[in-house]
C-alpha positions, 0 to 999 in steps of 0.5 A, spaced: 760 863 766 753 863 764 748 861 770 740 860 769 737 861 776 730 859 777 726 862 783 730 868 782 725 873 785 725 867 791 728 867 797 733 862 795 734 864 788 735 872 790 741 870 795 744 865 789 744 870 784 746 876 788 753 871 789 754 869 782 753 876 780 758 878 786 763 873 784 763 875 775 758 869 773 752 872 768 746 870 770 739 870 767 734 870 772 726 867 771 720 867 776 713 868 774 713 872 780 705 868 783 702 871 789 703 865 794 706 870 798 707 878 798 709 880 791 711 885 793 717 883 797 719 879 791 719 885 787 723 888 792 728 882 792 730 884 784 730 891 785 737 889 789 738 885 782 736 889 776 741 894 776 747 890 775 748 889 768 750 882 768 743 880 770 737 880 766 730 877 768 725 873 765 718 873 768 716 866 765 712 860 768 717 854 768 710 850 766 710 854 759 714 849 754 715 853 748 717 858 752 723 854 756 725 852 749 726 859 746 729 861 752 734 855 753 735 856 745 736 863 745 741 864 751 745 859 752 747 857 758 753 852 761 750 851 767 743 851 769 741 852 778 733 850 779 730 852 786 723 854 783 717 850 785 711 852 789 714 851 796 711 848 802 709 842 806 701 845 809 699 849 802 701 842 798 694 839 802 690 845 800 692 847 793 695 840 790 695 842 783 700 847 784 705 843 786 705 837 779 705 844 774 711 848 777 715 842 780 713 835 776 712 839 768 716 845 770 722 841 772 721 836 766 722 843 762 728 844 766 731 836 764 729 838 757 733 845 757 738 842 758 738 835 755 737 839 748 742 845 750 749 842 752 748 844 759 754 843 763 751 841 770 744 842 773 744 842 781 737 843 783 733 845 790 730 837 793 727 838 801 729 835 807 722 833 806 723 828 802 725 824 809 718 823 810 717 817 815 724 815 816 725 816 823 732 814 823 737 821 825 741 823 823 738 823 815 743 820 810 743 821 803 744 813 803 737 812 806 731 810 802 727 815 801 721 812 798 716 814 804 713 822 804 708 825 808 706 829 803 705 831 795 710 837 796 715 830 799 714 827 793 713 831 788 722 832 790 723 826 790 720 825 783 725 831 781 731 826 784 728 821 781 727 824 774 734 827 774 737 821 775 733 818 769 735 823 764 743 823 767 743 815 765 739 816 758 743 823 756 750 824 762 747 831 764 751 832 770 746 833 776 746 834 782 739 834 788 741 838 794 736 837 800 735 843 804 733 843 811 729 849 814 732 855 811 731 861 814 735 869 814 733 875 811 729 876 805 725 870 808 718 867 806 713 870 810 710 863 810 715 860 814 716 859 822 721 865 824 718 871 820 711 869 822 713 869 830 717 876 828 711 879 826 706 876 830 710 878 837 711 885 834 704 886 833 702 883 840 698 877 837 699 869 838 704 865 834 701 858 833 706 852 836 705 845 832 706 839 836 705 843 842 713 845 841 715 837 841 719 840 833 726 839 832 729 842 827 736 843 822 735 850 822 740 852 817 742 860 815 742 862 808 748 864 807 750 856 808 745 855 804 748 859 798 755 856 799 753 849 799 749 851 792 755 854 788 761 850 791 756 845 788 755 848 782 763 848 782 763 841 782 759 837 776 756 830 779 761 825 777 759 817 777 760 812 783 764 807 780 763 803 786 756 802 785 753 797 783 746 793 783 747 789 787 749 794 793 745 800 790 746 806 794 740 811 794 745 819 794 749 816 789 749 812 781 753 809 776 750 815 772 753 823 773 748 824 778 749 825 786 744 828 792 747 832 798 744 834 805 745 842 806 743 842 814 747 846 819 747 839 823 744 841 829 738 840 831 735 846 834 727 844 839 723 848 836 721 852 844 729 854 844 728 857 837 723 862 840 727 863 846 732 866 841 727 870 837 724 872 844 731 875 847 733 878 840 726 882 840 726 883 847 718 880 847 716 874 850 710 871 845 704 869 847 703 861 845 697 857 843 699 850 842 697 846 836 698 838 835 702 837 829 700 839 822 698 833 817 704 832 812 709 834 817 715 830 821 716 831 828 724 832 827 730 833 821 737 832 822 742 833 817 748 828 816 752 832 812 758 827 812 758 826 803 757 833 803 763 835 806 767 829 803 765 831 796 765 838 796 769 839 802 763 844 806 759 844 812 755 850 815 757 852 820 752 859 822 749 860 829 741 859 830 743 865 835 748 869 829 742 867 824 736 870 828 740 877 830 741 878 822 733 876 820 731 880 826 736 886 823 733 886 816 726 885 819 726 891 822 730 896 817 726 893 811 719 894 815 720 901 817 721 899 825 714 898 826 713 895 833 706 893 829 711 888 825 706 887 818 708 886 813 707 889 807 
């Protein structure tokens, strides 16, 4: 099979095309390797990648129209995995635009690669963000999502929202997949886990928002990755039982479906470095912060149409997942008890 990747050099994106390769697909990776976070880690991401011959790279921004048409135009592809997107919950009240050229232009670049191209099914990276207020646990992909807290929140379910137009209009087979709190090796240095394993390794504070009052569906990559590629295996297919009158938000009479990928455990955000700590052998100095704007007190994933349609559940340890981070962590930064980044 011939797969583009989006976000290739991302952390998502690396762990996906490694197992594609691994399994005999072609992959075709594009990232427009932006400095959002260390760029250096993301070139380190596709050193692992490049060598293999069936991977080729194209540095390219999804927003770059008349690029994507020559791409999907000249390559090919049967199916289409998109997980760039200028990421994150906090960035997205600091630097909005961002998030309308990458997820909102690039993403119709994508549904237009694939209406024009014959793509066989296009599964894409929604978030758990896309729950915003809903306090109703766990979150199902049945529930009404139309209450995000941020733009990041709502340039997803615009994404879904899209995605179910252009099934309708054109039968492209789509799938949304809503993540919940990824982390493992490779990570983004802007997320929890890395920014607690370098800052307790340099002896500074980490900052703890809602004075640790979070709850958290911390799911491994390695899940993550499993649930994208038995997805990509199965092309959303319409509900014939949906109508109208009883619409059903996760599925459509359209080829068009949503799934949660959560380990469906919630973990407390104290217990979570607990973990970290034992696993370092440092305790970490707290400051405790109220909650940050834009972010939601807890996430729980109910997995239940995942596991019905796809026949899947993650199922990696919070305890399990940190030994592997920690382990990368340590060789890919040299051991340093600094713990800086590069």
């Amino acid at each position: 099979m011939n797969v583009l990747v989006t976000g290739a050099a991302g952390f998502i994106g690396f762990h996906v095309c490694r197992r594609l390769l691994d399994r005999g697909d072609s992959v075709t990776g594009l990232d427009n390797m932006n400095d959002y976070y260390d760029v250096h880690l993301k070139e380190s991401r596709l050193a692992q990648l490049e060598p293999e011959e069936a991977f080729s790279f194209v540095k390219m921004d999804l927003a770059d129209r008349a690029g994507m048409e020559e791409l999907f135009d000249a390559s090919r592809f049967d199916r289409v995995i998109n997980l760039a997107a200028q990421a994150g919950v906090r960035y997205s009240l600091i630097n909005p635009y961002s998030y309308i050229d990458s997820n909102i232009q690039g993403f119709l670049n994508i549904l237009e690669g694939c209406r024009h191209n014959g793509i066989e099914h296009l599964v894409y990276a929604s978030s758990s963000s896309v729950y915003g207020a809903n306090e109703s646990m766990p979150f199902s992909v049945h529930d009404n999502v139309d209450h995000p807290l941020s733009l990041y929140a709502a340039s997803k379910k615009a994404n879904e929202l899209m995605a179910h137009t252009y099934s309708h209009l054109y039968g492209i087979p789509s799938t949304g997949l809503r993540f919940f709190t990824v982390y493992g090796p490779w990570g983004r240095p802007d997320m929890a886990l890395f920014l607690f394993t370098e800052a307790i390794l340099a002896g500074r504070p980490i900052e703890v928002f809602n004075f640790g009052n979070h709850r958290r569906d911390f799911t491994y990559i390695d899940d993550i990755v499993e649930g994208v590629l038995r997805t990509l295996d199965h092309p959303a297919e319409p509900n014939p039982d949906w109508t109208g009158l009883k619409p059903d938000p996760g599925t459509s009479r359209a080829p068009w479906r949503v799934y949660n990928i959560g380990n469906s455990r919630p973990v407390n955000l104290m217990d979570y470095i607990g973990a970290l700590e034992r696993e370092l052998g440092k305790t970490a100095e707290k400051n405790f912060l109220p909650m940050q704007p834009g972010d939601v007190p807890d996430t729980y994933a109910d997995v239940d149409q995942l596991i019905e349609d796809i026949g899947y559940k993650p199922e990696t340890s919070v305890d399990e997942g940190i030994r592997r981070f920690v382990a990368w962590y340590r060789e890919y930064y040299g051991s340093k008890e600094s713990g800086s980044v590069k």
